[in-house]
LUMVO-972546 format. One record per atom (N, C-alpha, C, O): x, y negated, z; residue in three letters. Coordinates in steps of 0.001 Angstrom, whole numbers, plus 500000, padded with zeros to 6 digits. Example, Ala and Ser with C-alpha at 12.3 -4.5 7.8 and 13.67 -1.06 7.14 Angstrom:
<pts>
513190505690507800ALA512300504500507800ALA513200503300507800ALA514236503319508465ALA512850502250507080SER513670501060507140SER512900499970507870SER513409498862508039SER
</pts>
This chain:
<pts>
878533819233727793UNK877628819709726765UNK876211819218727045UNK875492818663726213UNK875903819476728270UNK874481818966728455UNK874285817711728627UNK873106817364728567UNK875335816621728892UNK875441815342729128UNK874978814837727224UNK874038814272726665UNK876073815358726887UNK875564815079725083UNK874240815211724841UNK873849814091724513UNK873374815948724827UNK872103816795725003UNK871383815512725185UNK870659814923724382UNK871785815129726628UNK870587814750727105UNK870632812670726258UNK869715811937725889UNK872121812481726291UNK872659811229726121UNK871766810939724448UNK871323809838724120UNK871668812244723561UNK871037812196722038UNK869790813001721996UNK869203813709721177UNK869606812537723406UNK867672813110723632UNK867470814618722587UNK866461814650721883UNK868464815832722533UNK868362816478722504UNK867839818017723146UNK868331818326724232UNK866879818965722517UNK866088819797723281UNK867337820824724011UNK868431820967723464UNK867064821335725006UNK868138822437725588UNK867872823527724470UNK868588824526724547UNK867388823502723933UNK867521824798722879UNK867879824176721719UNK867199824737720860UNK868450823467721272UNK868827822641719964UNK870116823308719594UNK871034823462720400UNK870146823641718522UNK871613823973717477UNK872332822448716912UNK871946821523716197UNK873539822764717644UNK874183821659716798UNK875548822282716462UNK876427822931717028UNK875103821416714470UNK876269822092713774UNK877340820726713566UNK877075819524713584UNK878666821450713361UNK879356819931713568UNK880292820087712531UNK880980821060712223UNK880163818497711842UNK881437818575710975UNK882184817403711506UNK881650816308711680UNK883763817728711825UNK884523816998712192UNK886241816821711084UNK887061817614710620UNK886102815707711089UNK887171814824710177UNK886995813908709441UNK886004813187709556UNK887780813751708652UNK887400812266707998UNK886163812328707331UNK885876813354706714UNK885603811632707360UNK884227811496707056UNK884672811002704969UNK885266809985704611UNK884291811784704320UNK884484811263703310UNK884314812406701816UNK884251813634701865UNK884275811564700621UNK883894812618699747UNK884450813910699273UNK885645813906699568UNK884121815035698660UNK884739816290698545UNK885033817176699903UNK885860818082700005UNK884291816762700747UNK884438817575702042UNK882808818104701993UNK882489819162702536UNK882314817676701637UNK880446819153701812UNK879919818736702706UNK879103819466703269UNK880217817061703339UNK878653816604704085UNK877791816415703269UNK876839816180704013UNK877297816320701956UNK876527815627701772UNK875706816841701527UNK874495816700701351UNK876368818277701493UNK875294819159701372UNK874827820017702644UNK873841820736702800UNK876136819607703694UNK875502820061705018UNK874368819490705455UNK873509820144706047UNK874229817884705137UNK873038816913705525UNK871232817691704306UNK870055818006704480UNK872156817613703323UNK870538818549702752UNK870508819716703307UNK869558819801704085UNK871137820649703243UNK871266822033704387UNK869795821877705336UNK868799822566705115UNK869884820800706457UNK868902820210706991UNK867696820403706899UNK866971820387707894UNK867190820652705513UNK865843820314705212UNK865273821551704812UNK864119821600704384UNK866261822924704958UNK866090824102705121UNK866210825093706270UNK866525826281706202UNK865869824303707435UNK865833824419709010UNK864919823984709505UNK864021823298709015UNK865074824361710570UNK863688823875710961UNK864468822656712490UNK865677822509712672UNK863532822090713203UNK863793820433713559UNK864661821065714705UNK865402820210715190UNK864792822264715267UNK865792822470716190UNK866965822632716127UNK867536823102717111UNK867840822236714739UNK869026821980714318UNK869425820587714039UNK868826819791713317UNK870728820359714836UNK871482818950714448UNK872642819134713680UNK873285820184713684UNK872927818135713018UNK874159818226712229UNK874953816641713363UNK874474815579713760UNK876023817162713469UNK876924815791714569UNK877767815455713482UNK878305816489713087UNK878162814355712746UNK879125814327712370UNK880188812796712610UNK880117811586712396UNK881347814014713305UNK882635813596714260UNK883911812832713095UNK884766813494712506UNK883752811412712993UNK884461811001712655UNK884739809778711533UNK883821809445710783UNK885958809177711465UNK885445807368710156UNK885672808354709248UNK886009809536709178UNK885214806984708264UNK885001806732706577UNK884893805687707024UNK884889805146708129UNK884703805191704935UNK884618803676704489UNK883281803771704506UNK882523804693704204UNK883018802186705088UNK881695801615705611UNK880629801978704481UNK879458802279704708UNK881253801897703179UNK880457801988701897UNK880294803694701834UNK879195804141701505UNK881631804818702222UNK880650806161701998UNK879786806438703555UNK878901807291703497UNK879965805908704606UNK878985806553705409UNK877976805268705378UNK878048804659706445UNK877168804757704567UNK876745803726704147UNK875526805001703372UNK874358805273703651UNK876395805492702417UNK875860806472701577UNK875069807524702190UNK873922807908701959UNK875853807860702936UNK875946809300703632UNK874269809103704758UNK873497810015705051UNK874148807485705199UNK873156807558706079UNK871932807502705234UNK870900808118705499UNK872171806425703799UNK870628806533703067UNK870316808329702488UNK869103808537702464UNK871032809397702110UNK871182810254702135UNK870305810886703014UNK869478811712702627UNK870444810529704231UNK869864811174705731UNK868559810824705673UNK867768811568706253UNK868067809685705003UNK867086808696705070UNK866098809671704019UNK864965810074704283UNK867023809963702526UNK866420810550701570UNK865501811997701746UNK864397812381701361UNK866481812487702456UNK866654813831702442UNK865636814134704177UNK865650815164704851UNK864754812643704502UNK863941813066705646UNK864285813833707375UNK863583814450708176UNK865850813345707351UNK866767814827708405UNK867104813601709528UNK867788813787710534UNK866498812339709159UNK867203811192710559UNK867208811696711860UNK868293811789712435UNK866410811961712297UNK866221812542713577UNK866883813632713924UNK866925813798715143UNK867678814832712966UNK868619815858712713UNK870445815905712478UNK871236816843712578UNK870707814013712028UNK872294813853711826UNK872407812805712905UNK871700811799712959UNK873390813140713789UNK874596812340714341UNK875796811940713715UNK876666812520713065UNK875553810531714178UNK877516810275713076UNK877381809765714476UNK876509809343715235UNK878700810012714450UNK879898809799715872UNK881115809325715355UNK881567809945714392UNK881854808193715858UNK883112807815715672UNK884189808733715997UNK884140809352717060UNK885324808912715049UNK886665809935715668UNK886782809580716505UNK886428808460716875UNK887759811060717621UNK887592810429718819UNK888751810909719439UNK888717812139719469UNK890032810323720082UNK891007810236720190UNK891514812352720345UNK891054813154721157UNK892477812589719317UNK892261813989718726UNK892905814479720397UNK892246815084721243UNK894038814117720509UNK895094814862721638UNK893962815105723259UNK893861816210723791UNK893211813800723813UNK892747814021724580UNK890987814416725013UNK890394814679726060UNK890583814268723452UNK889045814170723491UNK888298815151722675UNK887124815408722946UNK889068815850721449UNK888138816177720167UNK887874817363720459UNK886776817840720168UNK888861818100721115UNK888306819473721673UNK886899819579722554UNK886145820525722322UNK886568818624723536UNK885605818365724083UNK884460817940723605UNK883442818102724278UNK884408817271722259UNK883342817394721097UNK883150818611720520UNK882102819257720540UNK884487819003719854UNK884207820722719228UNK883546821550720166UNK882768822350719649UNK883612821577721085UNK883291823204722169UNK882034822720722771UNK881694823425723721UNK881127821603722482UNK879656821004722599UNK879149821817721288UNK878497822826721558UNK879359821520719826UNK878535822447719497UNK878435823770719372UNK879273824317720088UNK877745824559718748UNK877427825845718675UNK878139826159717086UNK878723827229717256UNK878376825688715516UNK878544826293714701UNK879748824668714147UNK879652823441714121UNK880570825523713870UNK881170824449712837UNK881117824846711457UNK881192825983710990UNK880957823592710792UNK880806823856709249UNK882180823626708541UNK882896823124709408UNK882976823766707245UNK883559823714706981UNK883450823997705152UNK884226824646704451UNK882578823477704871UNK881552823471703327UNK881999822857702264UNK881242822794701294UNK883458822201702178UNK883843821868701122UNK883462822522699525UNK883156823690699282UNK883593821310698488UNK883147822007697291UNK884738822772696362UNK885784822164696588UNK884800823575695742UNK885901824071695363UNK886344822985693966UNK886470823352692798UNK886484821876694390UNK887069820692693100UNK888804821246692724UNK889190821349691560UNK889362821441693475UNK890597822041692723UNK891430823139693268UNK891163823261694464UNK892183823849692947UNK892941824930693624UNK893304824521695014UNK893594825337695888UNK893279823344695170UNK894241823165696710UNK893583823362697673UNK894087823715698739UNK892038823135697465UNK891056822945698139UNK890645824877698494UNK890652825548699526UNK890329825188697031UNK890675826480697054UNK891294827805697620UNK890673828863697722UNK892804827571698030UNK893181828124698860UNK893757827779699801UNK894760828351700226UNK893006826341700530UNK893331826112701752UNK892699826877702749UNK891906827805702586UNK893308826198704241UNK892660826844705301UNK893184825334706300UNK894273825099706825UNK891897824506706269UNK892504822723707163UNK892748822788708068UNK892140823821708348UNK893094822578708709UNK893063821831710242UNK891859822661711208UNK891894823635711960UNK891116821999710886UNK889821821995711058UNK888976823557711476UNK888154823631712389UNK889287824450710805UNK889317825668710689UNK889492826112712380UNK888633826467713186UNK890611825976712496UNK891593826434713800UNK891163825679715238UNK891048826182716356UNK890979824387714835UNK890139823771715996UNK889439824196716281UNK889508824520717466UNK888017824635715447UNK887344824931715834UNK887005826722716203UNK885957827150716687UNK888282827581715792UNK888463828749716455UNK888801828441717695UNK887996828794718557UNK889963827764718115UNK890297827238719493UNK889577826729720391UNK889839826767721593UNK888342826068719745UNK887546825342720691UNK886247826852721267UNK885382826796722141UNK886621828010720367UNK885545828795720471UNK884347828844719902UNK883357829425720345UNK884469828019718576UNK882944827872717819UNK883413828757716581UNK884541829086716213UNK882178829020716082UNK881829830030715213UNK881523829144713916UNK880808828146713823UNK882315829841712893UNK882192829135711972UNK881380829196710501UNK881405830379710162UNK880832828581709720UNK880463828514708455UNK881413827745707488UNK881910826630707643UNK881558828749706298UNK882551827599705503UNK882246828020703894UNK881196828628703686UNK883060827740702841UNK882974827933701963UNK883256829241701514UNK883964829845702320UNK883039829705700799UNK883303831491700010UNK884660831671699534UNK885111832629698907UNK885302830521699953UNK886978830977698855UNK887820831832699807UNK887678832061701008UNK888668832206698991UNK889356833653699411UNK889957833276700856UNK889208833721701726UNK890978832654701349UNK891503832433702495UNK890253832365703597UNK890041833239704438UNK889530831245703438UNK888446831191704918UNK887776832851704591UNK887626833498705627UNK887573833218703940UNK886738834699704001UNK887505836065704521UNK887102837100705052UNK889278835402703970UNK890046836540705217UNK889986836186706586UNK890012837077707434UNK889897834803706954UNK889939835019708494UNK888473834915708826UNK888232835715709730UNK887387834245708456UNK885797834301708981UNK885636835753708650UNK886133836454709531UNK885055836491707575UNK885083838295707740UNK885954839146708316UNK885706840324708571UNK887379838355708613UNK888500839337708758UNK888517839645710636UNK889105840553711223UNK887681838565711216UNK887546838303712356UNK886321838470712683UNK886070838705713865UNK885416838403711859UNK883781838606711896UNK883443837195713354UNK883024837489714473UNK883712836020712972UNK883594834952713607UNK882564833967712680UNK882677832742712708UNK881858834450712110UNK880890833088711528UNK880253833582709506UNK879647834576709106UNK880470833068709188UNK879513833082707652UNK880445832456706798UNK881157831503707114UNK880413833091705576UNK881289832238704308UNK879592831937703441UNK878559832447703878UNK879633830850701938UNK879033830774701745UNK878851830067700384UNK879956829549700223UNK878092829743699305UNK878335828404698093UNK878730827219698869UNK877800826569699345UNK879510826955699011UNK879659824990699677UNK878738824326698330UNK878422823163698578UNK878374824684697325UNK877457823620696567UNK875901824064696178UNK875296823746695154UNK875394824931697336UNK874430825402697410UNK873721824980698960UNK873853825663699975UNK873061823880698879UNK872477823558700402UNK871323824653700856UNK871032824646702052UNK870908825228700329UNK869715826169700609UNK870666827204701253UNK870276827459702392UNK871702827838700935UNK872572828988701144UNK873329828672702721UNK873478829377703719UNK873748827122702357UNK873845826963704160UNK873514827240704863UNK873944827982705747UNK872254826531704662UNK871114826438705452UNK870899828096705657UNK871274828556706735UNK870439828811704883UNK870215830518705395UNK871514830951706422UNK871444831368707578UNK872631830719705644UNK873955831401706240UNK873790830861708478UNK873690831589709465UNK873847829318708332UNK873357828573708993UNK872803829387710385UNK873227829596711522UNK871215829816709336UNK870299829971710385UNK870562831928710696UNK870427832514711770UNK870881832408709603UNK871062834266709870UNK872326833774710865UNK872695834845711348UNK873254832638711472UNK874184832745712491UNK873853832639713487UNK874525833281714294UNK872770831882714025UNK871351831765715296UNK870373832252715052UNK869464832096715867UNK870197832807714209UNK868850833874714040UNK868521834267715714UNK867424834086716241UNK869808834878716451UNK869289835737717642UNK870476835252718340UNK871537834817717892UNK869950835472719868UNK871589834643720516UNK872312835731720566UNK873471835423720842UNK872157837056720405UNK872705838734720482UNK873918838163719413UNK875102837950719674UNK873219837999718166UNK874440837619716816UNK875606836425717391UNK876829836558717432UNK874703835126717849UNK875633834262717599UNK876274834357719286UNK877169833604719671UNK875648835392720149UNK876657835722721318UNK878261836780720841UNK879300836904721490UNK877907837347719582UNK878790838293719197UNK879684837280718162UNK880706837861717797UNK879607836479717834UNK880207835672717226UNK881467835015717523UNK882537834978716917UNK880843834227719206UNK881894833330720025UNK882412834497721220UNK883061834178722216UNK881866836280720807UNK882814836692721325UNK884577836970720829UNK885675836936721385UNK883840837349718968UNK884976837015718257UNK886061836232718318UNK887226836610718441UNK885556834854718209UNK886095834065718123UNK887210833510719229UNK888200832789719107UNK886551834221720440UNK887670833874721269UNK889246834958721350UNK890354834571721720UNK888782836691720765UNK889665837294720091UNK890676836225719100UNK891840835906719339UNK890054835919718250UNK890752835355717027UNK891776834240717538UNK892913834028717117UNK890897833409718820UNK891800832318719044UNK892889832885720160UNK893163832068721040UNK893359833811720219UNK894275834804720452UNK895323834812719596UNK896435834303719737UNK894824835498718599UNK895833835668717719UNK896010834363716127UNK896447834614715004UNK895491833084716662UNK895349832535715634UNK895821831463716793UNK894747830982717156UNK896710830929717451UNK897554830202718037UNK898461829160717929UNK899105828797718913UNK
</pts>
């Protein structure tokens, strides 16, 4: 954790929020990256994983737009079986901000979700019914608009507001990754 830190000239008190998977559209980077600009400079966004050269192409003038360069990491995927857990459990909040484009999306619950209960991070995600039974049902992190970057960003920061909260958080969470196996 602190090797990362120091390797992305990051402050020891820095929040880093992480979105990990395919890097690509209808997943809610592009509003985690504005999110950004409703924080203040001691938050990073890491984001773990490919796309096509043309959307993280996008995704960086975005970063550029939106004034947050110094705030997003893109990181290449990174071999899942022996490595990705060891990225997940570096940051402090995972995001999970998809926009609700169709039912499937709707009442899913990805991958992604569970990793990052397993890895022990606390999560932010979208407001749809499934992530809000297990994020409230576990009291492990924040639901929220996935198409509201300002709302992130609050949800975001009321999750590090105090390390008391976001210590009660990843106490949850390690409950949950108990029974979420």
């Amino acid at each position: 954790r602190l090797q990362f830190r120091e390797a992305n000239q990051l402050p020891d008190d820095s929040i880093i929020i992480l979105y990990q998977g395919a890097v690509t559209f209808n997943r809610g980077i592009e509003n985690s990256i504005k999110a950004l600009r409703f924080l203040d400079r001691s938050y990073y966004l890491l984001i773990l994983g490919n796309g096509s050269d043309d959307y993280v192409k996008r995704l960086k003038e975005l970063v550029y737009e939106q004034n947050v360069r110094e705030n997003v990491i893109f990181h290449q995927a990174v071999p899942h079986e022996e490595e990705l857990w060891k990225y997940t459990s570096l940051a402090d909040v995972g995001v999970l901000c998809g926009p609700n484009t169709c039912l499937s999306y709707y009442y899913s619950l990805p991958n992604k979700l569970f990793e990052y209960i397993q890895a022990g991070l606390p999560v932010i995600s979208s407001d749809f019914p499934e992530f809000k039974k297990i994020v409230y049902g576990y009291d492990i992190g924040e639901c929220c608009n996935p198409d509201d970057s300002e709302a992130i960003a609050m949800h975001i920061s009321k999750m590090c507001s105090g390390k008391t909260r976001l210590r009660q958080y990843r106490e949850n969470v390690m409950l949950a990754k108990n029974d979420l196996n």
